[in-house]
C-alpha positions in Angstrom: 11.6 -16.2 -16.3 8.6 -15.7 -18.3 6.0 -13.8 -16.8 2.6 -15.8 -16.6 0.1 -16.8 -13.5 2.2 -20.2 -13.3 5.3 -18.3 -13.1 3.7 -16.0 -10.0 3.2 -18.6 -8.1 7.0 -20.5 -8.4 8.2 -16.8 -7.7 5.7 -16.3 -4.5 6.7 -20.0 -3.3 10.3 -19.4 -3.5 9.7 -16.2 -1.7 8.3 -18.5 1.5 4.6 -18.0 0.4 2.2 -20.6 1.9 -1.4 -21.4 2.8 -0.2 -21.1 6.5 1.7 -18.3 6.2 -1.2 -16.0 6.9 -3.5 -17.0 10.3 -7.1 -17.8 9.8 -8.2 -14.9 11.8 -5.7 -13.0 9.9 -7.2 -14.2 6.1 -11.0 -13.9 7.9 -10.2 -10.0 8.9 -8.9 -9.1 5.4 -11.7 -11.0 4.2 -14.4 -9.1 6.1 -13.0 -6.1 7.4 -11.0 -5.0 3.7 -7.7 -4.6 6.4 -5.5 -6.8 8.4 -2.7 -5.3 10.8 0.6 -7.0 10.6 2.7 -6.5 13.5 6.3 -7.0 13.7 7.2 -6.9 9.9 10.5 -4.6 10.9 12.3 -3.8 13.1 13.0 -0.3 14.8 16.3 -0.1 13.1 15.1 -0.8 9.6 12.1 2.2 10.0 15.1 4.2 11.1 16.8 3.5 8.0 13.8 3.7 6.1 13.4 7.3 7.6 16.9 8.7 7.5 16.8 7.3 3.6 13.0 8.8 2.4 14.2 11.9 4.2 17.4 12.1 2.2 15.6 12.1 -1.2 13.0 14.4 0.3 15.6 16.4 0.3 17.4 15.5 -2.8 14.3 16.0 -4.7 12.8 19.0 -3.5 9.7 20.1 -5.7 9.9 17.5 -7.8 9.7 15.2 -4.9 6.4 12.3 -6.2 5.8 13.9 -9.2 6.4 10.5 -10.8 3.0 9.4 -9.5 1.2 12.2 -7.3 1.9 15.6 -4.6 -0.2 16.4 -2.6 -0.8 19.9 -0.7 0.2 19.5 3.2 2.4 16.5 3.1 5.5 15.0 1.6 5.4 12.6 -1.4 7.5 10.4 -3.0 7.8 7.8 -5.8 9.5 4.9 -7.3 11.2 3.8 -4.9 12.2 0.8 -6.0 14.6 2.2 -7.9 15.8 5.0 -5.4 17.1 2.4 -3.3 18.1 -1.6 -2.8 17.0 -0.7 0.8 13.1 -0.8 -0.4 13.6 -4.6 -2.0 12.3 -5.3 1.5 8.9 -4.4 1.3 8.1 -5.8 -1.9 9.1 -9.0 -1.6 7.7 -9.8 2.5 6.2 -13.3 2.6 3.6 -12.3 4.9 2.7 -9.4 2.4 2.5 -11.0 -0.4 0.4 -13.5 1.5 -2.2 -10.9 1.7 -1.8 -9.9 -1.5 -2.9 -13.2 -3.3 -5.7 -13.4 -0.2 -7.3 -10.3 -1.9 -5.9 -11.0 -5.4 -5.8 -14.4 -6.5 -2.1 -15.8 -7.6 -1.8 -13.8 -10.8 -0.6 -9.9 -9.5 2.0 -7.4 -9.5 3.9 -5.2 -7.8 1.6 -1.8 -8.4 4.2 1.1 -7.0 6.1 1.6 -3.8 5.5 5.2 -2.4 6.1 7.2 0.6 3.3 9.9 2.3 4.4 11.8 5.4 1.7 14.3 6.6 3.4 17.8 7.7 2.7 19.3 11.3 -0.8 20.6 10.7 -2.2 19.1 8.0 -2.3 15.7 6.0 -6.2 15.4 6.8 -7.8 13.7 3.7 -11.1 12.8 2.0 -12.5 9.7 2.8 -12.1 7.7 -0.4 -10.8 4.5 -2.1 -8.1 3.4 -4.0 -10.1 2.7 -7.1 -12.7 3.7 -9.0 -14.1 2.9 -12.6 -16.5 4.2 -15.1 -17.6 0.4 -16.2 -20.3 -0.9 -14.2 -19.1 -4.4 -15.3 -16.3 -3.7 -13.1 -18.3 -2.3 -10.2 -20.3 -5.6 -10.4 -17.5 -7.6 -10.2 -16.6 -5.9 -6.8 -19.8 -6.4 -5.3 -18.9 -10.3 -6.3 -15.8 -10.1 -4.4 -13.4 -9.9 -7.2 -10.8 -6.9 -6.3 -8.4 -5.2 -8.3 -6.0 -3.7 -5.9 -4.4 -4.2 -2.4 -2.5 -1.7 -0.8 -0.1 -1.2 2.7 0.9 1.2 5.1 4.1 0.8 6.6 4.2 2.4 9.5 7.7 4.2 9.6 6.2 6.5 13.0 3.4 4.8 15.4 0.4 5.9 14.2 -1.6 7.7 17.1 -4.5 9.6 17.6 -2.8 12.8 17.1 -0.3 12.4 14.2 -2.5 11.7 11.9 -3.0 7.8 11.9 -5.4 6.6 9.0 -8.6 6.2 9.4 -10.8 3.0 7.9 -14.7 1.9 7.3 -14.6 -1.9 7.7 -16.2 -4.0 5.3 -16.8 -1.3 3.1 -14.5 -2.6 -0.1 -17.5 -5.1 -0.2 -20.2 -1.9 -0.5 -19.2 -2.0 -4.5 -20.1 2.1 -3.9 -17.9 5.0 -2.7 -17.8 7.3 0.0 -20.0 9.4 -1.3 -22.6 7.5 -1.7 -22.8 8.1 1.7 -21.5 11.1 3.0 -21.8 15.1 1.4 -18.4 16.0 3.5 -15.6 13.8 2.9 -13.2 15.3 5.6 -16.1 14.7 8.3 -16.4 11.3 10.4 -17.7 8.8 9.3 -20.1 6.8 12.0 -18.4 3.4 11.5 -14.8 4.7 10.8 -11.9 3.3 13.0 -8.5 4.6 13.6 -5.6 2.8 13.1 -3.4 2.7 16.3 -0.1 0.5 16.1 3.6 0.9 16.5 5.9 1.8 14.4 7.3 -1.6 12.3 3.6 -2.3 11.8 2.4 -3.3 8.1 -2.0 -2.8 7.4 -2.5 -4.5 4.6 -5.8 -3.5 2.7 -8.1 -4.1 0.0 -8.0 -1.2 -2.3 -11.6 -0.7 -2.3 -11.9 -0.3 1.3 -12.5 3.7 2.5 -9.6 5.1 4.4 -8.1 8.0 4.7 -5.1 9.7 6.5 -5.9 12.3 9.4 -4.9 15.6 10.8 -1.5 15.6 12.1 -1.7 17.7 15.3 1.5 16.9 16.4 5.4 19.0 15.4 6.9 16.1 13.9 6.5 14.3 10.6 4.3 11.4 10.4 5.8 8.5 7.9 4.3 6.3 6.4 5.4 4.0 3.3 2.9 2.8 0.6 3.3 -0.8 -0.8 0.4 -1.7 -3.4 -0.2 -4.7 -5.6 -2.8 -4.9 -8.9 -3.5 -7.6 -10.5 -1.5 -9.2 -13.7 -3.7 -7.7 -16.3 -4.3 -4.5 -14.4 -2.2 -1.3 -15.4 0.8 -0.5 -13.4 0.7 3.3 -11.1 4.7 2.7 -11.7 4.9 1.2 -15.0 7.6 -0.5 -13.8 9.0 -1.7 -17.3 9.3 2.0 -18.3 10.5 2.9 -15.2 13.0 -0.1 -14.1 17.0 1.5 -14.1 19.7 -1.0 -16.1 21.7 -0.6 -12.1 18.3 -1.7 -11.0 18.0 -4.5 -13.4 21.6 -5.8 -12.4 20.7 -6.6 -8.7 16.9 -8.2 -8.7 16.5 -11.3 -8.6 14.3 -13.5 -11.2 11.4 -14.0 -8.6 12.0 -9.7 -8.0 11.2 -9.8 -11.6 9.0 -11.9 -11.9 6.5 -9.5 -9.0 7.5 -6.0 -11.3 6.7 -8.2 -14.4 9.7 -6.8 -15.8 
């Protein structure tokens, strides 16, 4: 399968990707708000799978554990997960998900990177920030249009609740075409509009990349999970080249429209 905008959309359709498969008050909150909460999207034994498997490589990695894309002080990172597990196919390829994802990003995107972020027992807190930025105003322009270049998830692998560190959101900011600190001097404080994210666990939030979020102090003794699931579009460089980084045992099981969202 070649890999053009014509080719995304045969991929997203044969993935069950319609104009109805998102509500209206579902396309009007990622629309305004920069998030949209997606309830249901597992079930309580896939986020125990999803667990019992991010914990193994945790373990199996050690230090090196998300160095392929970022650590982080306070919290447990990991990376490429696409290719750690045919487990993690799953979240990539969600109708509903990738709904959102052309909402935000028009029919021609890709899969961005799959990663994992579990905030430790007293700590995880983190700057308010987005997930872009750019030193071209053109592009800053462009966002203030409404033309986005990223859409991220949290898959909630824990309910998120107000002690465990559940993210934290400004709504309608990834229209502001600023950041955070246009706005604030301290990062880690509240911000007056923010809102937390309360759901279950098996809950997916999709979000616009530009929208300010950040994840929050976990107060409780246990782990709080969460998995990362981001899109960028066609043009747009990859966080996970996935090309580079695609395994031949990989290769062997995806699927052409699998391919087709990696661009591999």
């Amino acid at each position: 399968m070649a890999n053009t905008e014509m080719d995304t959309e045969r991929a997203l359709r044969d993935l069950g990707v319609h104009e109805d498969t998102l509500t209206g008050a579902e396309k009007a909150s990622l629309d305004e708000q920069g998030f949209v909460v997606l309830g249901g999207m597992f079930s309580p034994a896939q986020a125990a799978a999803f667990r019992r498997r991010t914990e193994e490589l945790a373990a199996q990695e050690g230090e090196e554990a998300g160095k392929e894309a970022q650590q982080e002080k306070g919290v447990i990172r990991l990376a490429d997960l696409i290719n750690k597990d045919p487990i993690f196919e799953y979240c990539f390829t969600h109708a509903r998900l990738l709904a959102a994802a052309r909402r935000v990003l028009g029919p021609s995107f890709r899969v961005d990177s799959l990663n994992a972020r579990f905030s430790l027992p007293g700590d995880g807190h983190q700057a308010l920030h987005a997930d872009w930025g750019s030193e071209d105003p053109a592009e800053w322009e462009a966002v203030r249009q409404g033309r986005y270049f990223g859409m991220n998830s949290l898959w909630l692998l824990d309910p998120f609740t107000p002690e465990n560190g559940a993210t934290r959101v400004v709504p309608g900011t990834h229209r502001s075409g600023g950041v955070p600190r246009d706005e604030m001097a301290d990062l880690f404080a509240p911000h007056p509009r923010e809102l937390l994210l309360l759901a279950p666990a098996g809950t997916v939030v999709a979000f616009n990349s530009h929208l300010w979020h950040g994840g929050t102090l976990n107060r409780t003794g246990d782990l709080r999970r969460v998995l990362h699931m981001a899109y960028v579009p066609r043009h747009r460089k990859q966080l996970t080249n996935q090309r580079q980084h695609l395994r031949p045992e990989t290769s062997r099981r995806l699927t052409p429209q699998m391919k087709c969202l990696l661009d591999v």
